[in-house]
C-alpha positions in Angstrom: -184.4 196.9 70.6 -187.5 195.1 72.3 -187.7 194.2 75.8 -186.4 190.9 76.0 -188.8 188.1 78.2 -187.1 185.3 79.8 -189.3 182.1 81.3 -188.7 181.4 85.2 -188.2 178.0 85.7 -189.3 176.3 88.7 -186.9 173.3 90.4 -183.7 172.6 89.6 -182.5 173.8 86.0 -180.0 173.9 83.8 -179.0 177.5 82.8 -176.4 179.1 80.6 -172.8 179.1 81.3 -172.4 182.7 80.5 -175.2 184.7 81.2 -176.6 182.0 84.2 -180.0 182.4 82.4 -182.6 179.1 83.3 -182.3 176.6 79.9 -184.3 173.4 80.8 -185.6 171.4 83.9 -183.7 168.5 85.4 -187.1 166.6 85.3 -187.2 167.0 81.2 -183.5 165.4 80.6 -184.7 162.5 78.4 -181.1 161.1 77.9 -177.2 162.0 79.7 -175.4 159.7 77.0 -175.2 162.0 74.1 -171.8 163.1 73.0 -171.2 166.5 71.0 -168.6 167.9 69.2 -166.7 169.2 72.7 -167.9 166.0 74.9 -170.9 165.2 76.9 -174.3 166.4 75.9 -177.5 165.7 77.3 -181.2 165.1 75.5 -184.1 167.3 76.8 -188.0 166.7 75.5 -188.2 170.8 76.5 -186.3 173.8 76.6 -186.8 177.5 77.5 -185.1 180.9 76.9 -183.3 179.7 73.6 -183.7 181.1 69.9 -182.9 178.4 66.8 -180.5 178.8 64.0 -181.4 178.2 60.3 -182.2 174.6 59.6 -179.3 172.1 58.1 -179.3 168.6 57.2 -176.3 166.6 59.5 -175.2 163.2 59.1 -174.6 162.4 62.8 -173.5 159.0 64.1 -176.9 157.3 64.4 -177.4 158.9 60.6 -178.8 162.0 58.8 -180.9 164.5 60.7 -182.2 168.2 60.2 -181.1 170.3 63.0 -180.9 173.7 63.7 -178.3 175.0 66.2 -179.8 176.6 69.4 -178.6 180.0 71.1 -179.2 181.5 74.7 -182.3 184.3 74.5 -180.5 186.9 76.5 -176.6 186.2 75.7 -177.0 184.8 72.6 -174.3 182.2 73.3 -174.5 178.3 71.3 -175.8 176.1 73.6 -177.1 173.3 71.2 -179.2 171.8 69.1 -183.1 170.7 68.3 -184.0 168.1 66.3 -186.4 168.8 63.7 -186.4 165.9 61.3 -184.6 162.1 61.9 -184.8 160.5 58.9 -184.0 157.0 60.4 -187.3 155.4 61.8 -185.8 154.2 64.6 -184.3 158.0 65.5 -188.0 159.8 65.3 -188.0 159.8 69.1 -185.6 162.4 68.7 -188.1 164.9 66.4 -188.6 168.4 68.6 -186.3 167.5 71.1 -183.1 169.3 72.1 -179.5 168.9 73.0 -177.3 171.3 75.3 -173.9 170.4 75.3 -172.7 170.5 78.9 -169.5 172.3 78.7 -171.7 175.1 77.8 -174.6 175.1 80.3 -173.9 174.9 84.3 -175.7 172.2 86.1 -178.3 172.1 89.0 -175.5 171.5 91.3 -173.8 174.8 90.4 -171.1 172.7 88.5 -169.9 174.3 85.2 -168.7 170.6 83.7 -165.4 171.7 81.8 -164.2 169.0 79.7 -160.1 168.8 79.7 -160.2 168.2 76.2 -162.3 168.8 72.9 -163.3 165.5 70.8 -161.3 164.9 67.7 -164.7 163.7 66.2 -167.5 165.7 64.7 -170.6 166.3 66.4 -172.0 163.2 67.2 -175.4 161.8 69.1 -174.2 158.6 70.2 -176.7 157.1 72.7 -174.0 155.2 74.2 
């Protein structure tokens, strides 16, 4: 095994629910109205300390993307997803951005942001 190298993030971060490792800056949330699979998710233009899936095409609710699933660096726990290609014009603003579903990051507050609940619907990105 290699030695594993983890970015410090400076200022208030979101950071894995399991392993508390830094995942993105508060400053870099782009959007808090995206919803996920098990509830709220929120859209980051950067993240840190996460390793990507294999690439899939998804049809989401605002249409077909190519995404690959992201995973915590050090616990190796599903946190999200990155968008690599929207194939909607008007979704491009998405392309290299990420998503971390909040039930599985904690927030800057210390809050862990259980949902009660899991969503009947499939993954979704509903800027609602």
């Amino acid at each position: 095994m290699g030695r594993l190298f983890l970015v410090n993030l400076e200022g208030k971060s979101y950071s894995c629910r399991h392993c508390k490792t830094n995942l993105a800056l508060c400053e870099d949330v782009v959007s808090k109205s995206f919803q996920s699979r098990h509830g709220k998710a929120y859209l980051f233009s950067k993240v840190a300390n996460v390793y990507a899936g294999g690439k899939e095409d998804r049809m989401m609710m605002t249409g077909l993307h190519t995404v690959v699933d992201i995973y915590c660096v050090k616990c190796g726990s599903y946190v999200g997803w990155r968008y690599e290609v929207a194939f909607e014009k008007n979704q491009k603003y998405k392309e290299g951005k990420s998503v971390l579903e909040r039930y599985k990051v904690w927030g800057p507050d210390g809050n862990n942001y259980w949902v009660a609940q899991e969503v009947e619907a499939g993954e979704s990105d509903t800027d609602e």
